[in-house]
Biopython code that builds the backbone (N, CA, C, O; Angstrom):
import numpy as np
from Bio.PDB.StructureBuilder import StructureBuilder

atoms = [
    (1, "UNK", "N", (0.829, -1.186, 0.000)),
    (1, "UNK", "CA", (0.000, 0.000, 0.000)),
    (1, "UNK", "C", (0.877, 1.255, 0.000)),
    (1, "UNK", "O", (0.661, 2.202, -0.756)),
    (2, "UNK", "N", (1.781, 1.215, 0.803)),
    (2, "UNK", "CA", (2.920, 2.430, 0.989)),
    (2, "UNK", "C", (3.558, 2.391, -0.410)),
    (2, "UNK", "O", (3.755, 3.511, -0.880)),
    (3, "UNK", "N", (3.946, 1.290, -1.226)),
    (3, "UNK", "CA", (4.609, 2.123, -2.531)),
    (3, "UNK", "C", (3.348, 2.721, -3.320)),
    (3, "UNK", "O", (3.354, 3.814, -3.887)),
    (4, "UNK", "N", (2.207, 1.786, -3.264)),
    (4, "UNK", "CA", (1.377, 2.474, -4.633)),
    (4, "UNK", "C", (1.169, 4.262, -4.054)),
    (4, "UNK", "O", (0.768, 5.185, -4.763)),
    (5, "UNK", "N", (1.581, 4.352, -2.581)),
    (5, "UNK", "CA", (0.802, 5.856, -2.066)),
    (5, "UNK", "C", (2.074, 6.802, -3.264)),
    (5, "UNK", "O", (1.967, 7.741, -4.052)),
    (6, "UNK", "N", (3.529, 5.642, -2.676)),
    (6, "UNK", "CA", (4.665, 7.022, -3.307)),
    (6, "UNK", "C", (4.547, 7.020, -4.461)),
    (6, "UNK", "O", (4.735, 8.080, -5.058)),
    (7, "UNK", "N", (4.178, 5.774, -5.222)),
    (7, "UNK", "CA", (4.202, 6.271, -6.962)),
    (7, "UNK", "C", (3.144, 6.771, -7.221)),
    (7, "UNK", "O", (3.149, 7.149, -8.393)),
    (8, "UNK", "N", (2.180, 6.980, -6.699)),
    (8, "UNK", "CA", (1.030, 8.006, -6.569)),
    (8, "UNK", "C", (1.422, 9.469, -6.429)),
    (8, "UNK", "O", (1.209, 10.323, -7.290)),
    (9, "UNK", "N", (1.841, 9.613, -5.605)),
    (9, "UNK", "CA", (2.362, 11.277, -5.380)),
    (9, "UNK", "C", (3.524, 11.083, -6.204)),
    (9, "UNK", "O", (3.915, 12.222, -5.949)),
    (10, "UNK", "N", (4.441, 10.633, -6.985)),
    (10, "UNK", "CA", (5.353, 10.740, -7.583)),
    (10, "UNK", "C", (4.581, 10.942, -8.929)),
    (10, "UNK", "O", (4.985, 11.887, -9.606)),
    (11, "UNK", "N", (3.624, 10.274, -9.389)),
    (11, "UNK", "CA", (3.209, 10.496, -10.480)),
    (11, "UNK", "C", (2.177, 12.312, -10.568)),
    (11, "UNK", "O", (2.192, 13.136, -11.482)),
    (12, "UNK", "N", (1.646, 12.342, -9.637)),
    (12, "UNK", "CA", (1.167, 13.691, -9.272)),
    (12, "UNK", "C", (1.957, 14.929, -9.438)),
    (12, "UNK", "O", (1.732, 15.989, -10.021)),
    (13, "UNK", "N", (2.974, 14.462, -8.733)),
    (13, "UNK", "CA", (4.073, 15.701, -9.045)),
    (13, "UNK", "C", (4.591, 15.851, -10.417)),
    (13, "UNK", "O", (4.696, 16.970, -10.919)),
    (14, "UNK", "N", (4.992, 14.539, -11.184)),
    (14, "UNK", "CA", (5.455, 15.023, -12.341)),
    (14, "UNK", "C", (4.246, 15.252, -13.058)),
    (14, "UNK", "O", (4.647, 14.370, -13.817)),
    (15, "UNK", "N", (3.377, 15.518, -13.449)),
    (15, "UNK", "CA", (2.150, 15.861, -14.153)),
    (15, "UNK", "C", (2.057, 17.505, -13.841)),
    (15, "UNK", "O", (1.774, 18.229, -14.795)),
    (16, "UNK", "N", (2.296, 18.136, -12.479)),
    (16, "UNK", "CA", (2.208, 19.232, -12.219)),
    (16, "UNK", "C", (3.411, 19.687, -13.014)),
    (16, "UNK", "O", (3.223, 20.422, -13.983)),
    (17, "UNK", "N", (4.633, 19.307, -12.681)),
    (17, "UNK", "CA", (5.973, 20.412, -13.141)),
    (17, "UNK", "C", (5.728, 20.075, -14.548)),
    (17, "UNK", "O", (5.594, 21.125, -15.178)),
    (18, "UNK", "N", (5.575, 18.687, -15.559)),
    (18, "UNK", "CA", (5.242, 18.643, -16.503)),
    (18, "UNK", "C", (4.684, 20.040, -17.334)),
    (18, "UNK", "O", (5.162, 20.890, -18.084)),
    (19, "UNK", "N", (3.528, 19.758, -16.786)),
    (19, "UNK", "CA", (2.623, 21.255, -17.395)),
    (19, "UNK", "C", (3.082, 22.402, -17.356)),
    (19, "UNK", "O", (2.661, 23.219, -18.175)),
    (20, "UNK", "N", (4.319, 22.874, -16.154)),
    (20, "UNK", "CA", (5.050, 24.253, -15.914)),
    (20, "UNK", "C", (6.096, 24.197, -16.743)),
    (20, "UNK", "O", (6.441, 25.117, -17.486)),
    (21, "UNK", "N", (6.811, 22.759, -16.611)),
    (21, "UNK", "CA", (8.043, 23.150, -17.737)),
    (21, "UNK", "C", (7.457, 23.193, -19.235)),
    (21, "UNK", "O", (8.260, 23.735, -19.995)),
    (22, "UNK", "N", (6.413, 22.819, -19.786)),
    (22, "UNK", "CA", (6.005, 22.911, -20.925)),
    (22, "UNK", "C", (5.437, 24.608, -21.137)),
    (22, "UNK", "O", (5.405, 25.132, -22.250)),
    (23, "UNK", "N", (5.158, 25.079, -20.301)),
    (23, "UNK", "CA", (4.843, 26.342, -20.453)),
    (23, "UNK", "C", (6.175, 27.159, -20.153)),
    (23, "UNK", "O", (6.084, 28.320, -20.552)),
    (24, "UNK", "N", (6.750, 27.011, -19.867)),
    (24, "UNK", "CA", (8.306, 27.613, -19.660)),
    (24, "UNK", "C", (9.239, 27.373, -20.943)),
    (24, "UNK", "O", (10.294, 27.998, -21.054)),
    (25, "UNK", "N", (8.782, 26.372, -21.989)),
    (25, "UNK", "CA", (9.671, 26.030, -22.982)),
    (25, "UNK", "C", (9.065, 26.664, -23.664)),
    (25, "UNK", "O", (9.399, 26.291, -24.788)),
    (26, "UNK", "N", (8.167, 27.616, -23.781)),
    (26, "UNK", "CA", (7.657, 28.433, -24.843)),
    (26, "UNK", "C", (8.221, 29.696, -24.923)),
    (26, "UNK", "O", (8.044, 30.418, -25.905)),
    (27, "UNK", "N", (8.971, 30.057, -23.841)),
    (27, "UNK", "CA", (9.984, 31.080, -23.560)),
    (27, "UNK", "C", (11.435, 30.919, -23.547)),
    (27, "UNK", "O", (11.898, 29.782, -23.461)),
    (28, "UNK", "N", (12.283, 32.048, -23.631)),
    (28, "UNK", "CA", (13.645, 31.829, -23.964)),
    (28, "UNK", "C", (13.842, 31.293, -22.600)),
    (28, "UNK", "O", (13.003, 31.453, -21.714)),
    (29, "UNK", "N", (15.111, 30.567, -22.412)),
    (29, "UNK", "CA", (15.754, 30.150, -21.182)),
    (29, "UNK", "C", (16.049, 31.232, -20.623)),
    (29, "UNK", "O", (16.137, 32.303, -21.224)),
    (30, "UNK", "N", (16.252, 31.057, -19.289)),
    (30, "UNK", "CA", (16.994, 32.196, -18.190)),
    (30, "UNK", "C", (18.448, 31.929, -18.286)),
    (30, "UNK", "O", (19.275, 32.783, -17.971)),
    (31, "UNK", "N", (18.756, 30.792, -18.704)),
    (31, "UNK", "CA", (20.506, 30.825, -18.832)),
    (31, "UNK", "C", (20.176, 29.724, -19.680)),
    (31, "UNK", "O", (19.167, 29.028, -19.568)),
    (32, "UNK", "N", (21.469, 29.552, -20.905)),
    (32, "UNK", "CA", (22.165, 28.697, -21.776)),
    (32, "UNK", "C", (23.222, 28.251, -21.663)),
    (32, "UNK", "O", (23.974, 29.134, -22.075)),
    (33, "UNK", "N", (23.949, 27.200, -21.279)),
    (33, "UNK", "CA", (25.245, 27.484, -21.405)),
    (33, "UNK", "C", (25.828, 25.595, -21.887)),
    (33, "UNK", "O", (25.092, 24.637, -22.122)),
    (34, "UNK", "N", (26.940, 25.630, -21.888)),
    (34, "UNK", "CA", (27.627, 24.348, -22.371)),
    (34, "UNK", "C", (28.635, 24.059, -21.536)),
    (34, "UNK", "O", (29.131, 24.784, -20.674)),
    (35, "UNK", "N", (29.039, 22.448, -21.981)),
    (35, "UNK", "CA", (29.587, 21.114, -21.429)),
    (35, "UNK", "C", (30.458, 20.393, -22.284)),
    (35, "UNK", "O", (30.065, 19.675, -23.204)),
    (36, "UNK", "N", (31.454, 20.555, -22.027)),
    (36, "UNK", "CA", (32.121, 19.151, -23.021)),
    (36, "UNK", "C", (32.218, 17.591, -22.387)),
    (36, "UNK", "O", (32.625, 16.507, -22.804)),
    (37, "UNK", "N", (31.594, 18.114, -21.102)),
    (37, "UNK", "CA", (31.162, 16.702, -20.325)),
    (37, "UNK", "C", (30.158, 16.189, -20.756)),
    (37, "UNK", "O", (29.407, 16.985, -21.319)),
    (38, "UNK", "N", (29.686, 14.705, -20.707)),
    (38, "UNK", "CA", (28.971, 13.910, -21.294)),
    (38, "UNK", "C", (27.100, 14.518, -20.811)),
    (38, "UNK", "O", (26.953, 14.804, -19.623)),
    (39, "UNK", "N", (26.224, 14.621, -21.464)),
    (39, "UNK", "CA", (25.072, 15.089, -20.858)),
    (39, "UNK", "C", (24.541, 14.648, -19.736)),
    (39, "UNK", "O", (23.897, 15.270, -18.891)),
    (40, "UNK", "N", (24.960, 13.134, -19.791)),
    (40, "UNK", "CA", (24.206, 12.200, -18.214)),
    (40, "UNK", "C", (25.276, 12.036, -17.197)),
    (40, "UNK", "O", (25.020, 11.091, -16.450)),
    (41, "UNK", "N", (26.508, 12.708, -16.890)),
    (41, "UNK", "CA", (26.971, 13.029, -16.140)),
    (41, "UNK", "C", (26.698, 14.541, -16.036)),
    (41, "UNK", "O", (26.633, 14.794, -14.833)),
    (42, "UNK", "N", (26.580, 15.240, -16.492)),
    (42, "UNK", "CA", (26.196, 16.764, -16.070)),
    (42, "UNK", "C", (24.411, 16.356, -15.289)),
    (42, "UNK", "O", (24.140, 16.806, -14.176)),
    (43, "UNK", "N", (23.794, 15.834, -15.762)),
    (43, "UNK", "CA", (22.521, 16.104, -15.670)),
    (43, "UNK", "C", (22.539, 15.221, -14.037)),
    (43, "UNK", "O", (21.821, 15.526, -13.085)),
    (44, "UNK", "N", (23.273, 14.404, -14.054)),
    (44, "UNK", "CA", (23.430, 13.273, -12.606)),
    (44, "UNK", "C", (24.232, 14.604, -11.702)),
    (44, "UNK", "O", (23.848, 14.873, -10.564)),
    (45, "UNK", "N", (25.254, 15.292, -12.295)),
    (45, "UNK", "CA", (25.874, 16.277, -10.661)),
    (45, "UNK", "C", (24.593, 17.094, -10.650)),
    (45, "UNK", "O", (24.057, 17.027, -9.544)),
    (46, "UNK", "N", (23.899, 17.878, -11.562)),
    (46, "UNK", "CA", (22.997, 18.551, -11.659)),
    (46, "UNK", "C", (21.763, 18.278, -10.349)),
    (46, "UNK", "O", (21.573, 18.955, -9.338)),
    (47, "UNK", "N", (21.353, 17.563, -10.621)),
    (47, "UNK", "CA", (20.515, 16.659, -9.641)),
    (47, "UNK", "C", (21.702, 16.615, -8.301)),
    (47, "UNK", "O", (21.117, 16.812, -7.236)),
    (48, "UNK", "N", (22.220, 16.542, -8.241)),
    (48, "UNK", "CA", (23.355, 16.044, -6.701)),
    (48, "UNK", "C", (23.460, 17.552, -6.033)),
    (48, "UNK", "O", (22.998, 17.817, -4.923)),
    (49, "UNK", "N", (24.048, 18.366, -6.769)),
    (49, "UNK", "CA", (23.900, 19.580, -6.379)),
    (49, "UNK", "C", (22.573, 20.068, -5.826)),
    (49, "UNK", "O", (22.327, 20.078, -4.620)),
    (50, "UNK", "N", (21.746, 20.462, -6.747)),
    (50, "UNK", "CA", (20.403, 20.819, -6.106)),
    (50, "UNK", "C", (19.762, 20.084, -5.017)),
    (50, "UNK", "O", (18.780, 20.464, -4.379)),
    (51, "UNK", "N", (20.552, 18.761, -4.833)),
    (51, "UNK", "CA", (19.920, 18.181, -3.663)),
    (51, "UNK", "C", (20.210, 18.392, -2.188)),
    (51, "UNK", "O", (19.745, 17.963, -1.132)),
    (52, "UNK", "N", (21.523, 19.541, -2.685)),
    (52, "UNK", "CA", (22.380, 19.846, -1.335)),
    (52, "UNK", "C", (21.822, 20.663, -0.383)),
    (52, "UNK", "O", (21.780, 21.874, -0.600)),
    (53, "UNK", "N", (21.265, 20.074, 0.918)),
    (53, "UNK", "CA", (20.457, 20.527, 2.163)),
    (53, "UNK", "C", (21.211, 21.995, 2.619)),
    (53, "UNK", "O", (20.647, 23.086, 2.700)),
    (54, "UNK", "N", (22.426, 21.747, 2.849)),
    (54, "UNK", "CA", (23.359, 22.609, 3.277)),
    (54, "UNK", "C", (23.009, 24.416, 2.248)),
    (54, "UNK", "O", (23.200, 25.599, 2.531)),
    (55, "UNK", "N", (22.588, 23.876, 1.361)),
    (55, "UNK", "CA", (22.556, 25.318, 0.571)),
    (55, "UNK", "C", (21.139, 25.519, 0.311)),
    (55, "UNK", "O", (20.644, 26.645, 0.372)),
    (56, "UNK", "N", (20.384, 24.361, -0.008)),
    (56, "UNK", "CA", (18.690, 24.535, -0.326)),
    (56, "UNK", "C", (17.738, 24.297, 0.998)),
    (56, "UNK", "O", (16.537, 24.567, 0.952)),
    (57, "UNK", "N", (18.327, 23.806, 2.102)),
    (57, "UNK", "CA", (17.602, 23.667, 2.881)),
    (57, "UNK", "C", (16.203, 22.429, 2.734)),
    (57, "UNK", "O", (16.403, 21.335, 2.207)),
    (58, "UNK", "N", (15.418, 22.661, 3.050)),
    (58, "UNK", "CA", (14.093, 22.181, 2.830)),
    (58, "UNK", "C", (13.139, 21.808, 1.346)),
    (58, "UNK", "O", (12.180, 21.086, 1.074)),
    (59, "UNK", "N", (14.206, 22.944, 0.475)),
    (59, "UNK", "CA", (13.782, 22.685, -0.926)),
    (59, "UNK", "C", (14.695, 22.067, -1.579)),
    (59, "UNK", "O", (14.886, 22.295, -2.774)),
    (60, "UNK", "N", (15.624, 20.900, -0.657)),
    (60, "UNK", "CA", (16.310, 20.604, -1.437)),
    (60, "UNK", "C", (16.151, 19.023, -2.432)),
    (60, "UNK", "O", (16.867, 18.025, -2.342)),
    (61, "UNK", "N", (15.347, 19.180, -3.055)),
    (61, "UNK", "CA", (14.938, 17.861, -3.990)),
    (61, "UNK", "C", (14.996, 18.516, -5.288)),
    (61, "UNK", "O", (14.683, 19.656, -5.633)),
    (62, "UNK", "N", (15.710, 17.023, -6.241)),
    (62, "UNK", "CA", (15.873, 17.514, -7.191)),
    (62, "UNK", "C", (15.557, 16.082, -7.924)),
    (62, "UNK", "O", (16.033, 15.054, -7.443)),
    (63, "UNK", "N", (14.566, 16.033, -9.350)),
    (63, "UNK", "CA", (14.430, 14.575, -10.278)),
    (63, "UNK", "C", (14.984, 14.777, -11.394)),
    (63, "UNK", "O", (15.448, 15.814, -11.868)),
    (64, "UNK", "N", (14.911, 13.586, -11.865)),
    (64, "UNK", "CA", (15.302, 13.604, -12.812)),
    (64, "UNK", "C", (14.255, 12.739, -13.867)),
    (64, "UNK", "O", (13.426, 11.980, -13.364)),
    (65, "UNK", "N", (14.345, 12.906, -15.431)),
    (65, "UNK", "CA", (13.587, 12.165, -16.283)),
    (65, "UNK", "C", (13.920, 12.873, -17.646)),
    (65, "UNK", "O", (14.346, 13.999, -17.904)),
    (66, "UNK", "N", (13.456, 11.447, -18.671)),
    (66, "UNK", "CA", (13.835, 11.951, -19.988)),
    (66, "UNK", "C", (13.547, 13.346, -20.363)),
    (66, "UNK", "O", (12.833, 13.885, -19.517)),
    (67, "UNK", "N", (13.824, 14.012, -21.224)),
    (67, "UNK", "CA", (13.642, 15.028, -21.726)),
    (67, "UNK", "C", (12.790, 14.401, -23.045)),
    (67, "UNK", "O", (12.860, 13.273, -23.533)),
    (68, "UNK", "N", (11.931, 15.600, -23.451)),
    (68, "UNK", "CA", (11.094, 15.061, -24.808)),
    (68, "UNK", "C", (11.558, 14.918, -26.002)),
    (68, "UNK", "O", (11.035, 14.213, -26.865)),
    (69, "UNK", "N", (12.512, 15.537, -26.126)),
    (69, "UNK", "CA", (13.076, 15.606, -27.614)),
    (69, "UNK", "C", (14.484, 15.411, -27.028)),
    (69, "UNK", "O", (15.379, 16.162, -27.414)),
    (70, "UNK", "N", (14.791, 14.268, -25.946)),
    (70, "UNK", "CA", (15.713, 13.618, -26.114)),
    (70, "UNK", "C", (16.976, 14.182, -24.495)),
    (70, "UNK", "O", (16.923, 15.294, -23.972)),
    (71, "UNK", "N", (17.555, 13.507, -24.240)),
    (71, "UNK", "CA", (18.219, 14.684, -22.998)),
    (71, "UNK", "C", (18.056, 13.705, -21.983)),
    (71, "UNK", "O", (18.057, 12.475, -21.944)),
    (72, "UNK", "N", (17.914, 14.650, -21.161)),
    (72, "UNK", "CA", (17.577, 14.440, -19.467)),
    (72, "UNK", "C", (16.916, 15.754, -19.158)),
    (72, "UNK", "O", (17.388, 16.729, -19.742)),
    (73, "UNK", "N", (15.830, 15.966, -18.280)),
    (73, "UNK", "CA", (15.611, 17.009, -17.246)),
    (73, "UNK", "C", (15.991, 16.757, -16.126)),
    (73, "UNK", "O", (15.706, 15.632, -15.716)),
    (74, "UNK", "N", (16.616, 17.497, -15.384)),
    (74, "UNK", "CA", (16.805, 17.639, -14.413)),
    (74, "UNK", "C", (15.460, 18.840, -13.083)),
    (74, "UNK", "O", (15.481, 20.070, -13.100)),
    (75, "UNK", "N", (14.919, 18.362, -12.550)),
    (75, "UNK", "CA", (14.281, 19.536, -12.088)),
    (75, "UNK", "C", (13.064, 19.562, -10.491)),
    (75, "UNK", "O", (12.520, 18.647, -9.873)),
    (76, "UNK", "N", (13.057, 20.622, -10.371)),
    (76, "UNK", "CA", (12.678, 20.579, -8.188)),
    (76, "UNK", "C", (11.017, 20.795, -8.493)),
    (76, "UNK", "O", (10.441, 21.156, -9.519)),
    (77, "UNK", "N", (10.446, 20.373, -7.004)),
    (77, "UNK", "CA", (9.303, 20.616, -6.839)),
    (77, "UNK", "C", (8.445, 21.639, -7.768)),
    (77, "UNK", "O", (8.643, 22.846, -7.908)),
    (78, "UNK", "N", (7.512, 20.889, -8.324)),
    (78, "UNK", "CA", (6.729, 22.036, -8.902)),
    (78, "UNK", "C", (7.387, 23.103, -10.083)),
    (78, "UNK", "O", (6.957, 24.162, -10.540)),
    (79, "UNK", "N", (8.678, 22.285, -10.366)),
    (79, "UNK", "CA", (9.540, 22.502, -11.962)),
    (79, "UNK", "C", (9.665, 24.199, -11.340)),
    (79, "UNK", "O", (9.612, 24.923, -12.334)),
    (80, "UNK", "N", (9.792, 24.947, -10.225)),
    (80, "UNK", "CA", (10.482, 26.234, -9.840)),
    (80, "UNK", "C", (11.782, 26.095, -10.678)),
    (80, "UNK", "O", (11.582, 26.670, -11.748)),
    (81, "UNK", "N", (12.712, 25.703, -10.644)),
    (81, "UNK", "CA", (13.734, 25.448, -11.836)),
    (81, "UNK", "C", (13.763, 24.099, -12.329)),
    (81, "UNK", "O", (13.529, 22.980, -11.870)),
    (82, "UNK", "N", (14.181, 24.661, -13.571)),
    (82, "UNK", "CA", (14.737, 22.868, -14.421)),
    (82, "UNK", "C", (15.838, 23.230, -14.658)),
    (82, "UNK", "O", (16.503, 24.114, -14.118)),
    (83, "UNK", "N", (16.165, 22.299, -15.793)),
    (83, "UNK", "CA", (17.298, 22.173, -16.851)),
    (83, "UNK", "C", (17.381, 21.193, -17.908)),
    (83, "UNK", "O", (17.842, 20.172, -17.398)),
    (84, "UNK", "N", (17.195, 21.046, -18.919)),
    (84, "UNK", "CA", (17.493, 20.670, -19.590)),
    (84, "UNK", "C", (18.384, 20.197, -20.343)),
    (84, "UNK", "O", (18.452, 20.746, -21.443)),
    (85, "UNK", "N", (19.210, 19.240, -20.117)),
    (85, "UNK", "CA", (20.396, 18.883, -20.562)),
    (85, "UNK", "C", (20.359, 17.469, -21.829)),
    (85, "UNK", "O", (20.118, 16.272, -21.675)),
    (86, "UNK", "N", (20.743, 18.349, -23.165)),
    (86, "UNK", "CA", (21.048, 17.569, -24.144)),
    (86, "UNK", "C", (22.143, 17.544, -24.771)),
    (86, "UNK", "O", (22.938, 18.423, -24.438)),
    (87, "UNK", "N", (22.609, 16.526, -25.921)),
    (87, "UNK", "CA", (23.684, 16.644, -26.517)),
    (87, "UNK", "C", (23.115, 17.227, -28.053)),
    (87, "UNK", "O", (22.111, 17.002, -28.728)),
    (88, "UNK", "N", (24.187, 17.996, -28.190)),
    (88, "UNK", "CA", (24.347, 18.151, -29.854)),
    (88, "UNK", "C", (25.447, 18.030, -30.591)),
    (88, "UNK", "O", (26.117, 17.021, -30.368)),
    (89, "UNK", "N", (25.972, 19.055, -31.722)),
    (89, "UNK", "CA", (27.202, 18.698, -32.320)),
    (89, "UNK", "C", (28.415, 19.833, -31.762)),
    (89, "UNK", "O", (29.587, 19.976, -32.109)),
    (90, "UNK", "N", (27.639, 20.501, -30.822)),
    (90, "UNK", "CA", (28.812, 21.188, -30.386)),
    (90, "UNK", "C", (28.712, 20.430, -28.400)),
    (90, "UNK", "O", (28.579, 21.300, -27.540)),
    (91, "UNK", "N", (28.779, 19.075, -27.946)),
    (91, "UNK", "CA", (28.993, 19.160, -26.946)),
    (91, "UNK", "C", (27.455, 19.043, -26.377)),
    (91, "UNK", "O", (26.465, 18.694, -27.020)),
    (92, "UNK", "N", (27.540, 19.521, -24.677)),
    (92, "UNK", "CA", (26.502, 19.166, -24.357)),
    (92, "UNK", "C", (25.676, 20.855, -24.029)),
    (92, "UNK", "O", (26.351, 21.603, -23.321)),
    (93, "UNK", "N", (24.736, 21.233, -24.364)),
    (93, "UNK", "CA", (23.879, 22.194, -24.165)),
    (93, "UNK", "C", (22.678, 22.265, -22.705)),
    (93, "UNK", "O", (21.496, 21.969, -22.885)),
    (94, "UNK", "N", (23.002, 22.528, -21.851)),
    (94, "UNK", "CA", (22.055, 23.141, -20.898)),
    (94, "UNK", "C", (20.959, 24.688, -20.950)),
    (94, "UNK", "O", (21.240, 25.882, -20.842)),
    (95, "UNK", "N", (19.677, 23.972, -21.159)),
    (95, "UNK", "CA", (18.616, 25.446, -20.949)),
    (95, "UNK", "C", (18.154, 25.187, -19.663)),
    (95, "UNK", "O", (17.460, 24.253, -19.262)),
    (96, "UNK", "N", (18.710, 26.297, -18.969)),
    (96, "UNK", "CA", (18.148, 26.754, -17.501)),
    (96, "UNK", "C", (16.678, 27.568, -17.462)),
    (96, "UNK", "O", (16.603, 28.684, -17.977)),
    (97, "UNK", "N", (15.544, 26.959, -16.837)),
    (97, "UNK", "CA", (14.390, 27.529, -16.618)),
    (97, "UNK", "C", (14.275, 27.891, -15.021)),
    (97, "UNK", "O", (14.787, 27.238, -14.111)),
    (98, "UNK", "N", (13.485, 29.082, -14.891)),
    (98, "UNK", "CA", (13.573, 29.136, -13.226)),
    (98, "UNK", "C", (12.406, 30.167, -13.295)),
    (98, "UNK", "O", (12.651, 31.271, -13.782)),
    (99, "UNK", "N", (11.409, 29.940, -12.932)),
    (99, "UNK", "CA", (9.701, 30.350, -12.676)),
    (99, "UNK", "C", (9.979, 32.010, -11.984)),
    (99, "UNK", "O", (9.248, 32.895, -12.430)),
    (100, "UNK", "N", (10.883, 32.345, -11.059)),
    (100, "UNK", "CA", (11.040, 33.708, -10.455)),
    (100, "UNK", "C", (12.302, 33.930, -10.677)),
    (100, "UNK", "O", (12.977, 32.915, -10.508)),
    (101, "UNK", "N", (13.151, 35.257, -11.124)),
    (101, "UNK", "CA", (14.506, 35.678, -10.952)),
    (101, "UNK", "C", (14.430, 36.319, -9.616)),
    (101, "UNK", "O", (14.266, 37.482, -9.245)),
    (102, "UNK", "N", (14.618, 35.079, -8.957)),
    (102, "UNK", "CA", (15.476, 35.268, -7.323)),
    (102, "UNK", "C", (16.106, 34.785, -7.012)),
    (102, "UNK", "O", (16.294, 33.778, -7.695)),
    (103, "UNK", "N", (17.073, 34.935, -5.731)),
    (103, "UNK", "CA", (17.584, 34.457, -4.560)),
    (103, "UNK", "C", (18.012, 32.855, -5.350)),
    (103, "UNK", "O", (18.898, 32.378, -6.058)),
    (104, "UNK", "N", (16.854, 32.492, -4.746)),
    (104, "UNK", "CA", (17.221, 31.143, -5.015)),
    (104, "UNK", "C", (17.124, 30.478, -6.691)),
    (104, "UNK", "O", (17.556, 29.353, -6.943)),
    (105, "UNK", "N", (16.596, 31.225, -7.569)),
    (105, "UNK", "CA", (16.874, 31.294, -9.053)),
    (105, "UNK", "C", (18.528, 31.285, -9.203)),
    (105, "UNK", "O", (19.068, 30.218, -9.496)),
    (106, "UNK", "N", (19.312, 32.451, -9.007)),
    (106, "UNK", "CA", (20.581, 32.604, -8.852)),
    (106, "UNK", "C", (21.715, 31.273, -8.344)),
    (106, "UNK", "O", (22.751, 30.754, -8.760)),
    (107, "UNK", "N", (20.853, 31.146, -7.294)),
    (107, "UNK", "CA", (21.649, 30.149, -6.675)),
    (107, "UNK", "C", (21.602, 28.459, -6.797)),
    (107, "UNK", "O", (22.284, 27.637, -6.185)),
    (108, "UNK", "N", (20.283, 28.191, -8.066)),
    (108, "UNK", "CA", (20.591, 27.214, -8.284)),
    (108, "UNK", "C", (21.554, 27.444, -9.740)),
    (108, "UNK", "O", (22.357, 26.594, -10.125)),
    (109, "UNK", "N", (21.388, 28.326, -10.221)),
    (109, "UNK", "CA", (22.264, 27.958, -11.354)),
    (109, "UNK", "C", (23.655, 28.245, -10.751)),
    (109, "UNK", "O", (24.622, 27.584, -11.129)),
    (110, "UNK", "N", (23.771, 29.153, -9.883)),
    (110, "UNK", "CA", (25.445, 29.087, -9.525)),
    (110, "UNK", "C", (25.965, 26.964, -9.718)),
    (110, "UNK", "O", (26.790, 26.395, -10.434)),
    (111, "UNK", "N", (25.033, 26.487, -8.743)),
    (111, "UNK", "CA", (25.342, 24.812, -8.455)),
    (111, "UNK", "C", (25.340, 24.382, -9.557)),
    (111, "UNK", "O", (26.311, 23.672, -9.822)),
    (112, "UNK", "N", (24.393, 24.577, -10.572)),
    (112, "UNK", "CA", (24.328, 24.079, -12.045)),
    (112, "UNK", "C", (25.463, 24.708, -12.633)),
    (112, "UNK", "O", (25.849, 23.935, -13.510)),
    (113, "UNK", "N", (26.284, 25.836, -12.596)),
    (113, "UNK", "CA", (27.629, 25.775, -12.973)),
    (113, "UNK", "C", (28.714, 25.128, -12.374)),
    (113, "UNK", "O", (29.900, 25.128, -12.703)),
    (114, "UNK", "N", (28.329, 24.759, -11.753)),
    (114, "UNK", "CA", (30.008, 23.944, -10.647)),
    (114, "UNK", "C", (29.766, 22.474, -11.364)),
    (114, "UNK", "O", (30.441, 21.525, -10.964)),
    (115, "UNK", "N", (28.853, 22.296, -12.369)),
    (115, "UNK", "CA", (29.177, 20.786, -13.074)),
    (115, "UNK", "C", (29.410, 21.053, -14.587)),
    (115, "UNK", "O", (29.093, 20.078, -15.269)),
    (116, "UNK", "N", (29.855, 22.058, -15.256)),
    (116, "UNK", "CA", (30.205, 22.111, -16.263)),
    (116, "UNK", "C", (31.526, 21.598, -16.825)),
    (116, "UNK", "O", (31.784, 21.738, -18.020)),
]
sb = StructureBuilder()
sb.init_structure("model")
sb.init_model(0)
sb.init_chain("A")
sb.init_seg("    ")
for serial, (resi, resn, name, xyz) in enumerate(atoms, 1):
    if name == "N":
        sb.init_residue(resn, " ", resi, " ")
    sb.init_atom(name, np.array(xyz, "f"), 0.0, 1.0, " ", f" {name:<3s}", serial, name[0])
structure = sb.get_structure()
């Protein structure tokens, strides 16, 4: 009974950020930037970082799942930031989404740069 509750609320949640990051990809990214590191190692520290209590506190969860047109997302409660991490022919490409330019907007992409 206890797993069907968590893949229950696990499936809940991604249906919510789903719908936010799809409305967020209709807009330019808040940051772009690149990797000559492999995409599923960026997108795995990506996730490790944002999970760090010490700096996020209470918001510190971070998932992960395919990307639609290929990738990984990386991204927190209620898709407040993602990322998008794919490969192309120049390397690996990250689009940073983040719902408010704040505080903590800033400061997850600072962490999302310490895996480039």
């Amino acid at each position: 009974m206890r797993i069907l509750m968590v893949a229950l609320a696990a499936a809940l949640l991604a249906g919510c950020a789903g719908s936010a990051m799809n409305d967020a990809r209709t807009k330019a990214p808040y940051k772009t930037l690149n990797s000559d590191k492999p995409a599923k190692d960026v997108a795995q520290c990506v996730q490790f970082s944002w999970q760090d209590e010490a700096v996020f506190g209470v918001d510190a969860a971070a998932y992960l799942e395919p990307a639609e047109k290929g990738g990984t997302t990386v991204y927190t409660r209620s898709a407040e930031s993602f990322v998008d991490v794919i490969t192309d022919a120049s390397g690996t490409v990250l689009s940073y989404y983040a719902q408010q330019d704040d505080f903590v907007a800033k400061r997850r992409l600072a962490a999302l740069a310490t895996c480039l």
